[in-house]
VOPAGU-2260 file (C-alpha; in pm, 1 decimal, decimal comma):
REM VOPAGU-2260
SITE   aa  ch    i         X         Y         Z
SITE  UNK   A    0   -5007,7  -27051,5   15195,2
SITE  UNK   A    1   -5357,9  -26927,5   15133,1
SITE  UNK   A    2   -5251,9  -26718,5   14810,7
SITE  UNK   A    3   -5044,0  -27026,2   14655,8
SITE  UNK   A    4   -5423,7  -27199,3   14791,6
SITE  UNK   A    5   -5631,3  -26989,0   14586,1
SITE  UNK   A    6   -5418,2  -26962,3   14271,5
SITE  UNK   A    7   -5387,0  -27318,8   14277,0
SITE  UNK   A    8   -5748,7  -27391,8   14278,2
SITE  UNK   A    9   -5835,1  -27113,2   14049,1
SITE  UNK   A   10   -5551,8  -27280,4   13813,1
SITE  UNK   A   11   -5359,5  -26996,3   13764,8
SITE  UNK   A   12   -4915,6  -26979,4   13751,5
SITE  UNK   A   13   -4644,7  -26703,0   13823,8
SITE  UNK   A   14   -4397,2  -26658,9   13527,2
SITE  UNK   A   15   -4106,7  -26416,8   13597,9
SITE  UNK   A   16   -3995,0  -26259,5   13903,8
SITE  UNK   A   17   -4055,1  -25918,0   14079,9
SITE  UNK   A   18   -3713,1  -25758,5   14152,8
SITE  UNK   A   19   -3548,6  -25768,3   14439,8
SITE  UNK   A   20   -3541,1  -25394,3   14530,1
SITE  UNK   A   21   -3734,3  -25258,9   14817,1
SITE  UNK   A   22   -3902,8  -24985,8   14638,8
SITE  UNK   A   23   -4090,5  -24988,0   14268,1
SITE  UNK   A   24   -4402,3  -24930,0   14114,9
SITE  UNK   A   25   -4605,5  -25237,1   14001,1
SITE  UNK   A   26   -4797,7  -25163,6   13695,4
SITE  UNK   A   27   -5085,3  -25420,6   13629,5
SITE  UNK   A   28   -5344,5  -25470,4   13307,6
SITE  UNK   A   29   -5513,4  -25513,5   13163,3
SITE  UNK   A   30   -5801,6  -25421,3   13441,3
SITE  UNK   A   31   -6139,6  -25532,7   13291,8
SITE  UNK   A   32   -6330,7  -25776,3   13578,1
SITE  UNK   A   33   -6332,6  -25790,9   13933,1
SITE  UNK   A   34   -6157,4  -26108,9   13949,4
SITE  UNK   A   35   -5871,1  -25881,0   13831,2
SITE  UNK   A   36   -5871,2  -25787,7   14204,2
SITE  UNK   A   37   -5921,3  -26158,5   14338,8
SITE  UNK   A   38   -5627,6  -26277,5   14176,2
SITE  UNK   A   39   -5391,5  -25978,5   14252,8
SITE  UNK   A   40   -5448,3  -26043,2   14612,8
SITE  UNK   A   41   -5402,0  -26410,0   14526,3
SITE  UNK   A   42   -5086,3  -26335,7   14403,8
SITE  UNK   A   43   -4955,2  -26029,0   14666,7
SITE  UNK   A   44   -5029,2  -26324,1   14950,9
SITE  UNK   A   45   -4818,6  -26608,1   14762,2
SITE  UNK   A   46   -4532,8  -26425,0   14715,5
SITE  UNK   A   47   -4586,9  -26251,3   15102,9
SITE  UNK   A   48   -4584,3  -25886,4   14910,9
SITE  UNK   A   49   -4685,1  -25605,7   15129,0
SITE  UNK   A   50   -4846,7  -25374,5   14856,6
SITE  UNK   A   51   -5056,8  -25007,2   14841,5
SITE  UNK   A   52   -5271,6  -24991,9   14539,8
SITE  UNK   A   53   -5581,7  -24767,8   14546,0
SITE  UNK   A   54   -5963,0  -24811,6   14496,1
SITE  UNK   A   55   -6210,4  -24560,5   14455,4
SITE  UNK   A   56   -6330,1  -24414,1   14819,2
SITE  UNK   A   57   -6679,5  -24558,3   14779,4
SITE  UNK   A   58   -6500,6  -24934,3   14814,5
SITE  UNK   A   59   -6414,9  -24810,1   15162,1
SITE  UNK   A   60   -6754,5  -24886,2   15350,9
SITE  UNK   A   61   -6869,0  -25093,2   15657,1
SITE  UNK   A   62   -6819,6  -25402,9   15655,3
SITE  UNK   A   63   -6527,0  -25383,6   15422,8
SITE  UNK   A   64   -6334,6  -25068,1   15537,8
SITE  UNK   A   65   -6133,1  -25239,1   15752,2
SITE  UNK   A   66   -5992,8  -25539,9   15533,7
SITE  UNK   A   67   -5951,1  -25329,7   15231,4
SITE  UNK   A   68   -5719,6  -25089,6   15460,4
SITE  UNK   A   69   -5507,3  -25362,4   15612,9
SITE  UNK   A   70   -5470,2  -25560,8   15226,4
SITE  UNK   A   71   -5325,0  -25220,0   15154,3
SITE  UNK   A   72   -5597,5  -25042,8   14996,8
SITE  UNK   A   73   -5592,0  -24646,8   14975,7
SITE  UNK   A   74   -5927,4  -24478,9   14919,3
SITE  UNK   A   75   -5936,7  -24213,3   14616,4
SITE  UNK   A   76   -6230,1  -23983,8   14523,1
SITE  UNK   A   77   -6176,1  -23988,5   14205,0
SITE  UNK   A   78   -6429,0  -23685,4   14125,7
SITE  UNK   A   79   -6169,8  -23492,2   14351,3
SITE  UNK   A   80   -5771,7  -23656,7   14326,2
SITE  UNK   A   81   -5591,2  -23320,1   14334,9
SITE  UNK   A   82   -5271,7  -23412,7   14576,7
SITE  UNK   A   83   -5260,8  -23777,1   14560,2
SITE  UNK   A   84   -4941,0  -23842,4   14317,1
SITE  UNK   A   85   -4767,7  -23568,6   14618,1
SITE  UNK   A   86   -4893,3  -23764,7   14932,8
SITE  UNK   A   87   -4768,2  -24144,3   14741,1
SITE  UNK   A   88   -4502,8  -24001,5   14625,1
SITE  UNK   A   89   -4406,7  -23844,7   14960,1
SITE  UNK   A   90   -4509,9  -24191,2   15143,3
SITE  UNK   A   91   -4286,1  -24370,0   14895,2
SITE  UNK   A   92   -3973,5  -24136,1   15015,8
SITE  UNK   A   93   -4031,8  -24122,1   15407,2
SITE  UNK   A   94   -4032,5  -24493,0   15364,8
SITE  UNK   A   95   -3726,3  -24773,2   15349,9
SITE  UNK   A   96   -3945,7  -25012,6   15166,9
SITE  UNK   A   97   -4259,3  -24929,0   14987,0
SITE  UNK   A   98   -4429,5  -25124,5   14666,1
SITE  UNK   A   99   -4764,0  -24960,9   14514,5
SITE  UNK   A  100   -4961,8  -25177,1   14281,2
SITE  UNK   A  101   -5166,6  -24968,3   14011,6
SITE  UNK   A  102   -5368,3  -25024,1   13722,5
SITE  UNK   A  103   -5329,3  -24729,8   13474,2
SITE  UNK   A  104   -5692,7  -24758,5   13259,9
SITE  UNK   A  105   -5838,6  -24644,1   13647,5
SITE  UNK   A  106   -6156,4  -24873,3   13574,1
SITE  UNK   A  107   -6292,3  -25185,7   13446,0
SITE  UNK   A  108   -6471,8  -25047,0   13143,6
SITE  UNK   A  109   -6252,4  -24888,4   12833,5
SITE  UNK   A  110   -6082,8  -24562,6   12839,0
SITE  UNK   A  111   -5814,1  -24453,6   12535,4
SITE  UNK   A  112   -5602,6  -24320,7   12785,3
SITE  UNK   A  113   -5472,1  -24453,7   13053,6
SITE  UNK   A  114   -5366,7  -24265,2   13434,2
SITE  UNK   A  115   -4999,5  -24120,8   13428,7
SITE  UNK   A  116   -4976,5  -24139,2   13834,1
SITE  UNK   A  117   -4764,4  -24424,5   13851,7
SITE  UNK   A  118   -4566,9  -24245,6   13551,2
SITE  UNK   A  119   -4533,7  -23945,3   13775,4
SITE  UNK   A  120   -4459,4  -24122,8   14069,1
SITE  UNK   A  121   -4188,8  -24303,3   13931,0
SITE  UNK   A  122   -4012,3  -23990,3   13824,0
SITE  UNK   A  123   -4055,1  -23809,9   14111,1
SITE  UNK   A  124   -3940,0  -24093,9   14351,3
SITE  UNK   A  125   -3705,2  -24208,8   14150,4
SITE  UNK   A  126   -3837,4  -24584,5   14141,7
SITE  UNK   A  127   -3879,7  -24820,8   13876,1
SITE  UNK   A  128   -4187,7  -24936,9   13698,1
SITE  UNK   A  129   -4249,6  -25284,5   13667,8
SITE  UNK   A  130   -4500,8  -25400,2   13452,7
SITE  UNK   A  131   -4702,8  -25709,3   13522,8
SITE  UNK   A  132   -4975,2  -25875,6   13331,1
SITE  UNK   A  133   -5263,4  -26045,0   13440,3
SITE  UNK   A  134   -5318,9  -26310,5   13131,0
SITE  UNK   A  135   -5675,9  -26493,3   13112,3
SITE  UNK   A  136   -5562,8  -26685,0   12793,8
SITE  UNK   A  137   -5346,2  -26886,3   12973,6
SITE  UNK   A  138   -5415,9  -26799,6   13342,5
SITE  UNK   A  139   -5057,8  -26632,1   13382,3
SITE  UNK   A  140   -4966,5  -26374,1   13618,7
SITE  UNK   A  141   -4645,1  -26224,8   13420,2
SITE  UNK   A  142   -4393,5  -26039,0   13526,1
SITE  UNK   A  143   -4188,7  -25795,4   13313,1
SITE  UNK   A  144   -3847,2  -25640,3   13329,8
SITE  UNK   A  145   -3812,3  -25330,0   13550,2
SITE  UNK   A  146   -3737,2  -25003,4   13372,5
SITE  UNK   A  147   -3704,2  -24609,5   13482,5
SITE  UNK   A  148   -3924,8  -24401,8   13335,3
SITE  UNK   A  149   -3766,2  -24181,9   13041,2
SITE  UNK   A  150   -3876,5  -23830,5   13051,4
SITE  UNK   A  151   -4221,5  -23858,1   12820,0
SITE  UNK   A  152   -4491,2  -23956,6   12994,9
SITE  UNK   A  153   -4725,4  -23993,6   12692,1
SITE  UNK   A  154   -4426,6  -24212,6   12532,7
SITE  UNK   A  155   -4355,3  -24361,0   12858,0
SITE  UNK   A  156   -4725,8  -24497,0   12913,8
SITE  UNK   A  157   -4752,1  -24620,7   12525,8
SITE  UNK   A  158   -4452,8  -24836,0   12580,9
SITE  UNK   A  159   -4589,7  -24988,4   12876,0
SITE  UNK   A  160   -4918,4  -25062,0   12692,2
SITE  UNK   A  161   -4734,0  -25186,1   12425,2
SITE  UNK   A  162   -4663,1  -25497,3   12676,0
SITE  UNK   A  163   -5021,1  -25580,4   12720,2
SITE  UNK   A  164   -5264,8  -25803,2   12481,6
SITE  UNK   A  165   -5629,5  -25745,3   12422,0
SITE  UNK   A  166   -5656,6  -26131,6   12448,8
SITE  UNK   A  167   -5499,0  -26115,9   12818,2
SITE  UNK   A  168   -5846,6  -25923,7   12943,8
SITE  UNK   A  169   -6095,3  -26124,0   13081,1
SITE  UNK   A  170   -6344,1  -25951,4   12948,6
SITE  UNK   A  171   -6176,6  -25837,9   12622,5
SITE  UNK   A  172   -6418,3  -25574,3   12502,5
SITE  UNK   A  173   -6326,1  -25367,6   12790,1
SITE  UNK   A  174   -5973,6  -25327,3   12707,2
SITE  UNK   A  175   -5821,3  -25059,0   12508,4
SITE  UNK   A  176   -5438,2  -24985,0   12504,4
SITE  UNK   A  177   -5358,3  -24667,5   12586,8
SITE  UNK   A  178   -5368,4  -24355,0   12262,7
């Protein structure tokens, strides 16, 4: 109720639907503004979606540790992120259900190329990647077809950026597709 709420005031819609499997990768750009985060969580509540996604560790502080661990948030140091594909992709297989939500450019700013976790996640886990878009142009969250990863991961991640517009960023200077 809240998330349908908040996506209503903020005038945004939901075209497409997540699939109904209990385990996949969500794949979300582009990432360029902190409202990026606003209406994700928006979005997770209205459709009641029980997602991990990480933030870097420093997001993780008094007063907000707590709510940004129970909305599913996983702390990363990204100056040290040896292990983490392992430990997700290990969580993903101990568990009967599990949905992580990750945005591949790893900041708000540009970058050329963009993380190939949720690539290697995927492949290791054996879970599909779903692609989802959050579009400012017409205040659309969009959902695209599932798909295994093939095994390139450079090819892999240019096909998924291949999905995304420049003129879907909120701030569209700050997005780059992936080289």
């Amino acid at each position: 109720m809240l998330g349908r709420l908040c996506l209503r005031l903020l005038g945004w819609r939901i075209a497409g639907e997540l699939p109904q499997m209990p385990k996949f990768i969500l794949v979300i750009a582009p990432h360029t503004s902190n409202w990026d985060f606003v209406i994700g969580m928006a979005t997770a509540l209205k459709l009641d979606l029980r997602a991990n996604w990480f933030a870097k560790h420093s997001l993780f502080c008094p007063p907000l540790k707590s709510l940004m661990i129970w909305l599913g948030g996983i702390p990363v140091d990204r100056r040290k992120p040896q292990g983490i594909i392992e430990q997700i992709a290990d969580e993903c297989n101990r568990r009967d259900q599990f949905l992580l939500a990750v945005t591949p450019e790893g900041t708000r700013g540009p970058v050329k190329s963009w993380k190939s976790g949720c690539y290697h996640i995927a492949r290791s886990t054996g879970v599909p990647l779903v692609p989802a878009a959050i579009d400012y142009s017409t205040r659309t969250i969009r959902f695209f077809y599932p798909s295994i990863p093939r095994d390139n991961a450079e090819l892999e991640m240019r096909r998924l950026s291949d999905l995304f517009q420049p003129k879907f960023a909120r701030i569209e200077k700050n997005y780059l597709p992936h080289e």
